[in-house]
C-alpha positions as CSV (number, residue, x, y, z in Angstrom):
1,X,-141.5,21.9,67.1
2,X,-143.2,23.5,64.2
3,X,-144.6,27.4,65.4
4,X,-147.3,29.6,64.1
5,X,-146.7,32.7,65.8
6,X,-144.1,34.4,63.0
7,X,-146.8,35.9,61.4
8,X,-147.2,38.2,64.6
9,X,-144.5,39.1,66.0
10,X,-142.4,41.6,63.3
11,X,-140.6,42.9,66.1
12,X,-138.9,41.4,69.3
13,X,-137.3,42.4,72.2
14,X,-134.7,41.2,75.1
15,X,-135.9,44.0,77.6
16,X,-138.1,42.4,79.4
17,X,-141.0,45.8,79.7
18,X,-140.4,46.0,76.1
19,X,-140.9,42.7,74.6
20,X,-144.2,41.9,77.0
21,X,-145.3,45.6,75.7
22,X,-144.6,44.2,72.1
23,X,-146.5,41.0,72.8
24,X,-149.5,42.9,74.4
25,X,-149.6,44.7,70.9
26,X,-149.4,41.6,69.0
27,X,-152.2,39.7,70.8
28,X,-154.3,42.8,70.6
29,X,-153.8,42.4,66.9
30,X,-154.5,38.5,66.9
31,X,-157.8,39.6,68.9
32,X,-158.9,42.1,66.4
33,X,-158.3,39.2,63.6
34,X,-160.9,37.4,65.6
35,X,-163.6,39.3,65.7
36,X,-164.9,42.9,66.2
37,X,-166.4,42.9,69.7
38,X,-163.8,40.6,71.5
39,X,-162.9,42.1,74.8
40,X,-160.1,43.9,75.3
41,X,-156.3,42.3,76.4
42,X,-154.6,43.2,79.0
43,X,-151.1,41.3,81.5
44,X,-152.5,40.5,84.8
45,X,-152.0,43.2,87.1
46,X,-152.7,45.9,84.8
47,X,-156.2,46.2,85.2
48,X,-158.8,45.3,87.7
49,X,-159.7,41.7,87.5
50,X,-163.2,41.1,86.3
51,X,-164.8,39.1,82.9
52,X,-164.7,43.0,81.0
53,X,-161.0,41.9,80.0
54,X,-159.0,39.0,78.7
55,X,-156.0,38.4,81.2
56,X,-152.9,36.7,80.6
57,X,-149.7,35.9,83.1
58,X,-146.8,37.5,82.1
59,X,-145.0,35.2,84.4
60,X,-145.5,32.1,81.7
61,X,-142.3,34.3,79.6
62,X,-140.1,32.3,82.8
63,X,-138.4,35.7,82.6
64,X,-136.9,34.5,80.0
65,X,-136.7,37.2,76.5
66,X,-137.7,37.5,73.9
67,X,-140.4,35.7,74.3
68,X,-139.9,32.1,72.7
69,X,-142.4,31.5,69.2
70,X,-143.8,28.6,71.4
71,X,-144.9,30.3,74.4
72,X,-145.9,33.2,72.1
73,X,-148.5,30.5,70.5
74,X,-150.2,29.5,73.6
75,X,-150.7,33.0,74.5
76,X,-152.7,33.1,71.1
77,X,-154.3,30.4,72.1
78,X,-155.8,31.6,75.1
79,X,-157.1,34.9,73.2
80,X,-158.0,32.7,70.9
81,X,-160.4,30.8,73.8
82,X,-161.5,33.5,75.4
83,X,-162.4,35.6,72.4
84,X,-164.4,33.2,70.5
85,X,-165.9,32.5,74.0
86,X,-167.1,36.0,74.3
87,X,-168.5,35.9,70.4
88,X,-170.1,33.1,71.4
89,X,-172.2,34.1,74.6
90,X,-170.3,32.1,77.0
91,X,-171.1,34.0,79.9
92,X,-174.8,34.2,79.4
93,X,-174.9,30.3,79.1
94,X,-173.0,28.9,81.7
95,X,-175.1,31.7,83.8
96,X,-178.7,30.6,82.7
97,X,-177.6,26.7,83.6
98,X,-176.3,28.1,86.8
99,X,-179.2,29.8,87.8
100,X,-181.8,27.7,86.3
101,X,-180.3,24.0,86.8
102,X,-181.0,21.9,90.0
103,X,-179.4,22.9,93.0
104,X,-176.9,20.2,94.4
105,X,-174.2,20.5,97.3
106,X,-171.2,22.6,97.0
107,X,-169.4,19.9,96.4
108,X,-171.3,18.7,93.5
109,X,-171.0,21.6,92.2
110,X,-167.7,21.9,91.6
111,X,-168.0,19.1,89.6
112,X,-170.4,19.8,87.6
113,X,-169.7,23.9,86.8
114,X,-165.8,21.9,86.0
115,X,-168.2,20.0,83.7
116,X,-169.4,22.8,82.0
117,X,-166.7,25.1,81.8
118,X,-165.2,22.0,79.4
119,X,-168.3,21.6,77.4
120,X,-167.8,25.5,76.6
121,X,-164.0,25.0,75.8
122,X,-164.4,22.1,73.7
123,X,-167.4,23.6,71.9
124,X,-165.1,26.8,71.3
125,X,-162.8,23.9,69.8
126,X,-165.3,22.7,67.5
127,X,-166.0,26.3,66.3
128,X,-162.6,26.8,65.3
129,X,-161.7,23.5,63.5
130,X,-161.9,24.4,60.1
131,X,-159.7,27.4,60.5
132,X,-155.8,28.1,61.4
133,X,-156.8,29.3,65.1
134,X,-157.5,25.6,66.2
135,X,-153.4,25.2,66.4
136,X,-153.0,27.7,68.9
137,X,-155.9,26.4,71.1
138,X,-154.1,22.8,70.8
139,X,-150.8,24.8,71.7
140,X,-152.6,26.5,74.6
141,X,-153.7,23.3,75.8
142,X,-151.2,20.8,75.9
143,X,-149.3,23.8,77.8
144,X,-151.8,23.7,80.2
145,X,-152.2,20.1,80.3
146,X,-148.5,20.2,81.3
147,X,-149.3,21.1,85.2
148,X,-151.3,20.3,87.4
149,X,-152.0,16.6,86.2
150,X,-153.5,14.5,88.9
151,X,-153.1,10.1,89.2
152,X,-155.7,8.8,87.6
153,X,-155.8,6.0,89.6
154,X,-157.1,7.9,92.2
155,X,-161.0,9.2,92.4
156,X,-161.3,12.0,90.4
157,X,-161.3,15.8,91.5
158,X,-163.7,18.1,89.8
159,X,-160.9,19.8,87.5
160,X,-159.6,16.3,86.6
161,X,-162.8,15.3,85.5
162,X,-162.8,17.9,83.0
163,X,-159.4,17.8,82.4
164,X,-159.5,14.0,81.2
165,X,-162.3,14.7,78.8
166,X,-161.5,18.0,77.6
167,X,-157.8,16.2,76.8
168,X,-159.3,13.2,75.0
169,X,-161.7,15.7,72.9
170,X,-158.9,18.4,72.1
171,X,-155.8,16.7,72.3
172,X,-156.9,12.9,71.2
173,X,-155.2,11.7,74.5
174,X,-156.8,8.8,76.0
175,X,-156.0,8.4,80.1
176,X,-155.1,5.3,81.0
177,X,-155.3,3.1,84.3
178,X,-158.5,5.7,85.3
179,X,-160.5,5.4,88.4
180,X,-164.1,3.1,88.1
181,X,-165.6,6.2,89.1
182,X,-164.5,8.1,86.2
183,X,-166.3,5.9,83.6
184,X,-169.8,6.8,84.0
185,X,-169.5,10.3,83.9
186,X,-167.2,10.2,80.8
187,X,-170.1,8.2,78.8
188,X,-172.3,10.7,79.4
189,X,-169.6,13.6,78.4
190,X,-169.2,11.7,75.0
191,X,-172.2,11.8,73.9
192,X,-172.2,15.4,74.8
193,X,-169.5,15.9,72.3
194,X,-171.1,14.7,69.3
195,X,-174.1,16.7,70.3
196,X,-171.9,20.2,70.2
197,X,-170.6,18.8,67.4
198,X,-173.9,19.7,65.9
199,X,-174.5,22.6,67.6
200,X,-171.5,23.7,66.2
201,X,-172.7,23.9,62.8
202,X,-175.9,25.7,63.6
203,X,-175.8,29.2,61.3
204,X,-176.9,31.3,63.9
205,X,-175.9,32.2,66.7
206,X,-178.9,32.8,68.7
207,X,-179.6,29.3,67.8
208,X,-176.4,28.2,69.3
209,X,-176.3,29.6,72.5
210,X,-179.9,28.6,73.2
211,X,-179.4,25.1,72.3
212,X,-176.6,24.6,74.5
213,X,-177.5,26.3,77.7
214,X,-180.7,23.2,77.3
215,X,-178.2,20.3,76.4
216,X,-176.1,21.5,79.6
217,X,-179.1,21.3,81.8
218,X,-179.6,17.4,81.0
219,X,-176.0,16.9,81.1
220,X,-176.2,18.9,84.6
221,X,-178.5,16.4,85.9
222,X,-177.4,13.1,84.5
223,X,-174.1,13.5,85.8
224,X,-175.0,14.7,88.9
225,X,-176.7,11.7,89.7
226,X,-173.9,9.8,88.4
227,X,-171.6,11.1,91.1
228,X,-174.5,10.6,93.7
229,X,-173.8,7.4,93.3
230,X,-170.1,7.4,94.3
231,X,-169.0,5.6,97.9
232,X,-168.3,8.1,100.5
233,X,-165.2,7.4,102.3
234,X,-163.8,9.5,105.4
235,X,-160.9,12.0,105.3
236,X,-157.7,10.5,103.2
237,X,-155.3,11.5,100.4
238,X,-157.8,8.9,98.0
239,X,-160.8,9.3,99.2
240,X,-164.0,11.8,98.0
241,X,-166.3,13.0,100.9
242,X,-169.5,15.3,100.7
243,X,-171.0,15.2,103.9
244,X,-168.0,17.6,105.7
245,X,-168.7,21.0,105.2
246,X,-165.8,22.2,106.4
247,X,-162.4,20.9,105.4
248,X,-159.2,20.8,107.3
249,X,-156.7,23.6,105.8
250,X,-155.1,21.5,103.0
251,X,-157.5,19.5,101.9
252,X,-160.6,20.0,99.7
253,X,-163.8,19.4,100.9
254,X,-163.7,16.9,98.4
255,X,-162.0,15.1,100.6
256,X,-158.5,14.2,98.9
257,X,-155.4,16.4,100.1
258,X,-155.4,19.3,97.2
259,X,-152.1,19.0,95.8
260,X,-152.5,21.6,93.8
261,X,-152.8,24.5,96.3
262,X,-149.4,23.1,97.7
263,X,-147.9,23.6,94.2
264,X,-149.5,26.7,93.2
265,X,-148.3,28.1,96.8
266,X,-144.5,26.8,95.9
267,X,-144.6,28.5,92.8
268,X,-145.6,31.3,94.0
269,X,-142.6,31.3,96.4
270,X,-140.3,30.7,93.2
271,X,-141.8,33.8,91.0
272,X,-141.2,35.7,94.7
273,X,-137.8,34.5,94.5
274,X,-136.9,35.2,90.8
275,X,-139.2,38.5,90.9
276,X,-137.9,40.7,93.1
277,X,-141.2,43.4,92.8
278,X,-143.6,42.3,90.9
279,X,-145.4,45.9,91.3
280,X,-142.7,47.2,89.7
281,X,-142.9,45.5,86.3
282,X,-146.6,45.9,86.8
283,X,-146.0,49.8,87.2
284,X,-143.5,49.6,84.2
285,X,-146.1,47.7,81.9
286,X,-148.8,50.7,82.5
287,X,-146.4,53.6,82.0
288,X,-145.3,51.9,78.5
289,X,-149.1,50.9,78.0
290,X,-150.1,55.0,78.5
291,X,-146.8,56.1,76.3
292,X,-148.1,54.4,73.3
293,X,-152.1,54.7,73.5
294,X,-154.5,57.5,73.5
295,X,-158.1,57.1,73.9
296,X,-159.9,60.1,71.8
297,X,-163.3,58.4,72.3
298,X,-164.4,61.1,74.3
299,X,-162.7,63.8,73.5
300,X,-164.5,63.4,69.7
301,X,-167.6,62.7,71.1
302,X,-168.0,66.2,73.2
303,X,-166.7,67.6,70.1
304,X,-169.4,66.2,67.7
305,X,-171.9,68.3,67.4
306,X,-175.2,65.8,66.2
307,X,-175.9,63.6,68.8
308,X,-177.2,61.2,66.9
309,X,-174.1,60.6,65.0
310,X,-172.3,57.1,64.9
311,X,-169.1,58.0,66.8
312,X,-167.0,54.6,67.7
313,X,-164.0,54.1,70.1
314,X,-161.1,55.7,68.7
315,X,-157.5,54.8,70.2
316,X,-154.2,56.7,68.9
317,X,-151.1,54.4,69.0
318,X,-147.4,54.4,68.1
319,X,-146.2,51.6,65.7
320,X,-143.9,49.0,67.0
321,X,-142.9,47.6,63.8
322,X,-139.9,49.4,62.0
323,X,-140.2,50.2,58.4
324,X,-137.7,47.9,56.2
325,X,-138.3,50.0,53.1
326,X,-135.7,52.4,51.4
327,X,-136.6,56.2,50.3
328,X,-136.4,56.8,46.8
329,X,-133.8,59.3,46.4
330,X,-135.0,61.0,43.6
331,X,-138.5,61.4,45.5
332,X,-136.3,62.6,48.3
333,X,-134.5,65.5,46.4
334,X,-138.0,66.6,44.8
335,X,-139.5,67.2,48.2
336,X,-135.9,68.5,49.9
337,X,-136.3,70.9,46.7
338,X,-139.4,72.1,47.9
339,X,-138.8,72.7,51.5
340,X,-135.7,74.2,50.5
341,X,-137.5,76.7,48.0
342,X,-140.4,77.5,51.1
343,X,-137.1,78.3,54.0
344,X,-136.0,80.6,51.1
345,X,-138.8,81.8,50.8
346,X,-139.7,82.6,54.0
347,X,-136.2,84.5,54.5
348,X,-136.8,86.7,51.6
349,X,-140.1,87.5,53.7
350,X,-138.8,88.2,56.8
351,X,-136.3,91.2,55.4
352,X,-139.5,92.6,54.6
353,X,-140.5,93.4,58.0
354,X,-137.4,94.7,59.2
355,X,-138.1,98.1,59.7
356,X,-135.2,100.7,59.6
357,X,-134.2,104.2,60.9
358,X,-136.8,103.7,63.7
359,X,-137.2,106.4,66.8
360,X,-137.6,103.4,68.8
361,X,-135.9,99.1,68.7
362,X,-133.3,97.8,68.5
363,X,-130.1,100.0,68.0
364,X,-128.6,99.8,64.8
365,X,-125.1,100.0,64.2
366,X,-125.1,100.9,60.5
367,X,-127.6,104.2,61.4
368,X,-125.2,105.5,64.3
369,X,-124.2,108.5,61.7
370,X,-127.8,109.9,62.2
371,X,-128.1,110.6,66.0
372,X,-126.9,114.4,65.4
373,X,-129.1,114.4,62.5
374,X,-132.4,112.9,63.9
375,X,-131.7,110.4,66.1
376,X,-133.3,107.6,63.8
377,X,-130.9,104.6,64.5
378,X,-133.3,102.3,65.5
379,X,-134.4,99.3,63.6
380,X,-137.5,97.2,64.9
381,X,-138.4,93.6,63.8
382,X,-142.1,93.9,63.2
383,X,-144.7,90.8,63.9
384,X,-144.1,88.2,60.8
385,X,-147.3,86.7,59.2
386,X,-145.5,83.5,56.9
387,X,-146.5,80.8,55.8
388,X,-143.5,78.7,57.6
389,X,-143.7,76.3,59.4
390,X,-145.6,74.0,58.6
391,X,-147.3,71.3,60.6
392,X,-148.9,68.3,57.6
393,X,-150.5,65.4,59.2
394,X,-151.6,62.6,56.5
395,X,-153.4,59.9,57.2
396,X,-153.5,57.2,54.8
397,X,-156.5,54.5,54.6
398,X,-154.7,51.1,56.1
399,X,-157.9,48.9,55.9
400,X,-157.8,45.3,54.3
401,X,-158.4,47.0,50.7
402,X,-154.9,48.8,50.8
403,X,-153.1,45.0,51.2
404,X,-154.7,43.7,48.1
405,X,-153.3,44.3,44.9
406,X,-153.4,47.6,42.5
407,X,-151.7,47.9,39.0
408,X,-149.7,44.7,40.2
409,X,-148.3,46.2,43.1
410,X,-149.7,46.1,46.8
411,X,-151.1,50.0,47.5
412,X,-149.4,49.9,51.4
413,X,-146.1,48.9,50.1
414,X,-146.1,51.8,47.3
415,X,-147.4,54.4,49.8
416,X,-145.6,53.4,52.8
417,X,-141.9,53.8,50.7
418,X,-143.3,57.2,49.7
419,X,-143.9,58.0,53.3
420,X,-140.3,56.9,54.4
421,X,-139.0,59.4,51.3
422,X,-141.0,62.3,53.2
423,X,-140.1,61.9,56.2
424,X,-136.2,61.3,55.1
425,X,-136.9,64.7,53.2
426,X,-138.4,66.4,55.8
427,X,-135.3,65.8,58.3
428,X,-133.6,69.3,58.6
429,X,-136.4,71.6,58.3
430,X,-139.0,73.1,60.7
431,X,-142.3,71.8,59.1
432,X,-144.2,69.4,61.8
433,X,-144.9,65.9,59.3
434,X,-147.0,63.2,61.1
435,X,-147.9,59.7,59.5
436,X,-150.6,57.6,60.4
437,X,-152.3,54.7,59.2
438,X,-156.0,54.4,60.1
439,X,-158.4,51.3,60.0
440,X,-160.9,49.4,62.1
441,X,-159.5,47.1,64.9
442,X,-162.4,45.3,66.5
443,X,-164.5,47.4,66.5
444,X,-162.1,50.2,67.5
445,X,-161.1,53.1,64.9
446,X,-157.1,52.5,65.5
447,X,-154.3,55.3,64.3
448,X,-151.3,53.8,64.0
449,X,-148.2,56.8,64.2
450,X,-145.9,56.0,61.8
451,X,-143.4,58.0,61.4
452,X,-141.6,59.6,65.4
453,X,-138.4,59.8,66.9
454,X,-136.8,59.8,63.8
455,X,-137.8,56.8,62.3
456,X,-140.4,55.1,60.0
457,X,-143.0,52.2,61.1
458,X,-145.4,49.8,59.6
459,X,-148.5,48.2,60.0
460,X,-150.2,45.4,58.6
461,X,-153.5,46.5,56.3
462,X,-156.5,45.4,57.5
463,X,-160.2,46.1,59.2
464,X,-163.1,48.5,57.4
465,X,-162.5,52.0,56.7
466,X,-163.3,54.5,59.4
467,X,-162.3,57.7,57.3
468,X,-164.6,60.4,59.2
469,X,-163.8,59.3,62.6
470,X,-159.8,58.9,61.5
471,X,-160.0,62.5,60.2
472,X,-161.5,63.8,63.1
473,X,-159.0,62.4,65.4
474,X,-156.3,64.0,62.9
475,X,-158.0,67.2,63.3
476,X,-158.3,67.3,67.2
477,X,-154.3,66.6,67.2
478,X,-152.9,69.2,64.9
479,X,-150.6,71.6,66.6
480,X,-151.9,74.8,67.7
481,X,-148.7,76.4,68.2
482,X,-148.7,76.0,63.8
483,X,-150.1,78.8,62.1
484,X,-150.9,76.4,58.8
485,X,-151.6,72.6,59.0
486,X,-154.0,70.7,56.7
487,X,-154.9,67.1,56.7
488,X,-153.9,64.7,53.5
489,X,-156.3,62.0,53.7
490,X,-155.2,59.0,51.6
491,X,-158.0,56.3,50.4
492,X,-158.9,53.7,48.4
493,X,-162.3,53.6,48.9
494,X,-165.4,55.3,51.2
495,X,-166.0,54.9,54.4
496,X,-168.0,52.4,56.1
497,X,-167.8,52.8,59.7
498,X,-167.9,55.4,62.8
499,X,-168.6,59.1,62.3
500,X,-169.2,60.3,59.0
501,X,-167.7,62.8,56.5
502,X,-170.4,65.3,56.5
503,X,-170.2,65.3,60.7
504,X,-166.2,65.5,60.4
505,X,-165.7,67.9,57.7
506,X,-168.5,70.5,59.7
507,X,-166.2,70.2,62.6
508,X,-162.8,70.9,60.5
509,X,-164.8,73.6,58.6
510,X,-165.7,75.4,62.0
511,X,-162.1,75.3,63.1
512,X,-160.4,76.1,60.0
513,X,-158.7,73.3,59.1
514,X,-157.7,72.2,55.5
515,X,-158.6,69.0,55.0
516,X,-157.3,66.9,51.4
517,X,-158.4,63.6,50.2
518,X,-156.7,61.8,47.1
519,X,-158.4,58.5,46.3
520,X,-156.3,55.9,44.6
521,X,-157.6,53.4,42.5
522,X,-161.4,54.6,43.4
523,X,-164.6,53.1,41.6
524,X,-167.0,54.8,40.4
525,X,-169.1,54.3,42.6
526,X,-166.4,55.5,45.3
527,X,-165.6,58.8,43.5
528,X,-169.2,59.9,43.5
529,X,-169.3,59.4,47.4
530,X,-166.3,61.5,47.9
531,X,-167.6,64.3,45.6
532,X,-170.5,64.6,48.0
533,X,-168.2,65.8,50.4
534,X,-165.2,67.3,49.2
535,X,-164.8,70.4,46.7
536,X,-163.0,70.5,43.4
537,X,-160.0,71.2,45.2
538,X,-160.1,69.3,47.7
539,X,-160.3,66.0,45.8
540,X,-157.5,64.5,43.2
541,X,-157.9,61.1,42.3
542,X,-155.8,58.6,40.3
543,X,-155.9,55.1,39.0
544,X,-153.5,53.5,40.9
545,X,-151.4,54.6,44.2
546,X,-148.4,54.6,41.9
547,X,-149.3,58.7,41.4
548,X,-149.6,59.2,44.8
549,X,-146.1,60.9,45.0
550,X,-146.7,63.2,42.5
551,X,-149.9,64.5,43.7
552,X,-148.2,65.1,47.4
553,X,-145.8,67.3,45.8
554,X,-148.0,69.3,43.7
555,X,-149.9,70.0,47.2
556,X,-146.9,70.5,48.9
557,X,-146.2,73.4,46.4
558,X,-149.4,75.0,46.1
559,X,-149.7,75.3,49.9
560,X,-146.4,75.3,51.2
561,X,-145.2,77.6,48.1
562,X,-148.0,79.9,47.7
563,X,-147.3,83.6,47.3
């Protein structure tokens, strides 16, 4: 069976927290692909159940991990749904029919908000033909086509309505031996296709949603009386009934037994069975979920000063992805040179403050000769003022611009294998180096942490290029507890989203903190805007990010080194 879902999943996982963590962070990707104000993803469980979030089961893994590339492709499938269905205003259409349309029974009603619900999924359909997302929505539902199929010989049930004709639309699978009483209904449902077939194609979207909240009200009412029409038999496991209100426990008030509560209730004695605590995994999921996310969003915006400034959510995550580039030795020994020259450095300092022949300290054994002469065989260690440690944090521009290509070579790729030299380097010494990658993730300003525990991650270039809000997360994270930080902000062009420079470089000028920007491969037009903001030295560029090295050491030395 031929699999799309390669492309998002770089790393996998047999733990079972681990690999659904890994899969959270991948559909969270897949949603940012789709558009910027898709609502946010979350496993069942994890967060309260309402239409703020797109929830998925963990339970369809079958316990069974890594997750397989074919289960991982209806999960995309579903984000894929329910994310173009929130770009698209689903909520506010099916809730104008809803309120607006004629009132029928509760029983109708079923029926007909079944109806709708497929007219929004098959619309979503049509949106995403012409693009590479209308293979996960087929995966998605031919997975879910899978269960819960009902005869069709018998009269149909209001999600097997929608199911037949949202399977013949999607899935070009015609139902055979069907009920007389689905026919009429399903005439009407055609032509309802080829009219959001249309609407599909409309350039706007105001446009769209409008047109189909009024196509659903006539489709509202012509089926409806369709299924007015149908005989009313009493209670039995064939029959459809909408005079009894109440229903005997079991059955619908449809009137056929509802075989699919008796299913959904045995499979939910299995996942009891095979899941011993579900809470637990749930518990699990939101430790690992809190471990790997921070949410600055506030903290920034108490710290900003103009209130009128265009602040955006900012989340702080670790990379999942492990780096499979090798350091460049010979970038390695430059930089091990330096740190090497600032520990020596710093020791030739630190004899200076040793004070000797002191009244008072710490006795010392080479001045014992003097305590008949004067008694001076102290020695006292005073208060050091050094420039060592260090704590660097660069962040380097990860937006869709550093994927392209530069001098015949992709910028990420050349800058990320100079960030796995550094942080090879950097093993054995004191200084405090963090990596991150920055960009614009639906809407979000993400920093990706690239470099911890001793190893070097990736991400995947993409999004706009939220430099001031990036560097003023940067900022708000640098380690007190180090004297001297700065900030090496990597770019390769300006910024075009969240806060801006001027509002993030007042803040780091208020709290001391250096802030560096080298811009690789800059227009014109790019190096003027950073000039605006940053001082002589404070700005290097270069052609192409093939430089980039060079210009890290030469700040390295000129802050790390200085005398």
């Amino acid at each position: 069976m031929t699999t799309y879902s390669e492309f998002w999943r770089k790393n996998r996982s047999g733990d079972e927290t681990a690999e659904l963590m890994l899969c959270l962070r991948a559909l969270r990707k897949v949603a940012g692909y789709i558009g910027r104000n898709v609502k946010p993803v979350f496993w069942k469980g994890m967060v309260e159940t309402d239409n703020r979030f797109i929830l998925l089961d963990p339970g369809v893994a079958e316990e069974n991990y890594p997750v397989s590339f074919e289960t991982f492709d209806a999960l995309v499938g579903q984000v894929v749904l329910e994310g173009m269905s929130s770009l698209e205003w689903r909520e506010w259409v099916t809730g104008k029919v809803e309120k607006e349309a004629l009132t029928v029974s509760d029983s109708v009603y079923r029926y007909l908000n079944n109806v709708i619900a497929a007219a929004e999924d098959i619309y979503i359909n049509l949106r995403a033909k012409s693009s590479v997302w209308s293979h996960y929505l087929a995966r998605y539902w031919r997975l879910e086509r899978e269960t819960d199929r009902r005869d069709p010989a018998l009269p149909p049930s209001p999600a097997s309505l929608a199911d037949v004709w949202r399977a013949a639309t999607i899935l070009d699978e015609q139902a055979k031996n069907l009920h007389a009483y689905y026919y009429g209904p399903l005439e009407i449902l055609s032509h309802l296709t080829e009219e959001l077939s249309n609407i599909a194609l409309f350039p706007s979207i105001t446009e769209r949603r409008a047109r189909r909240k009024d196509v659903y009200m006539d489709i509202w009412e012509r089926v409806a009386d369709e299924i007015f029409q149908w005989e009313e038999f009493q209670f039995s496991p064939d029959a459809i009934n909408f005079r009894d209100e109440a229903a005997p426990q079991g059955e619908t008030d449809d009137g056929y037994h509802d075989d699919d509560d008796e299913d959904e209730n045995e499979n939910t004695d299995e996942s009891n069975q095979a899941s011993a605590d579900p809470d637990d995994l749930l518990n699990r999921l939101k430790a690992a979920l809190e471990d790997g996310e921070n949410d600055l969003t506030d903290v920034i915006a108490v710290a900003v000063e103009e209130p009128e400034a265009k602040s955006m959510e900012t989340i702080v995550r670790k990379s999942q992805s492990i780096s499979d580039f090798q350091p460049d030795e010979m970038l390695v020994n430059r930089l091990r040179k330096i740190f090497l020259q600032q520990q020596s450095l710093f020791m030739r300092r630190r004899k200076r403050y040793i004070k000797k022949a002191q009244y008072e300290g710490k006795i010392d054994p080479r001045r014992l000769y003097r305590v008949p002469m004067d008694g001076r065989v102290f020695k006292k260690k005073e208060l050091i003022v050094s420039d060592f440690p260090w704590h660097v944090c660069i962040i380097a521009d990860a937006s869709s611009s550093m994927g392209g290509k530069s001098g015949g070579k992709r910028p990420w790729e050349t800058a990320e294998k100079i960030f796995v030299s550094l942080a090879k380097a950097a093993v054995g010494f004191d200084n405090l180096i963090d990596i991150y990658a920055y960009s614009e993730d639906g809407g979000v300003c993400m920093l990706t942490q690239l470099y911890y525990g001793g190893k070097m991650y990736s991400v995947i270039p993409k999004g706009r290029t939220p430099s001031g809000q990036s560097i003023m997360a940067a900022a708000m994270m640098l380690n007190k507890k180090y004297k001297n930080s700065m900030i090496i902000h990597i770019t390769d062009g300006a910024a075009n989203c969240g806060l801006s420079l001027g509002d993030t470089l007042k803040y780091c000028r208020a709290h001391d903190v250096e802030v560096f920007t080298i811009g690789c491969g800059c227009n014109l037009q790019t190096q003027q805007f950073l000039k605006g903001y940053f001082s002589a030295d404070q700005l290097e560029f270069m052609d192409n990010i093939s430089g980039l090295s060079e210009i890290i050491e030469k700040l390295f030395r000129q802050r790390m080194l200085k005398t």
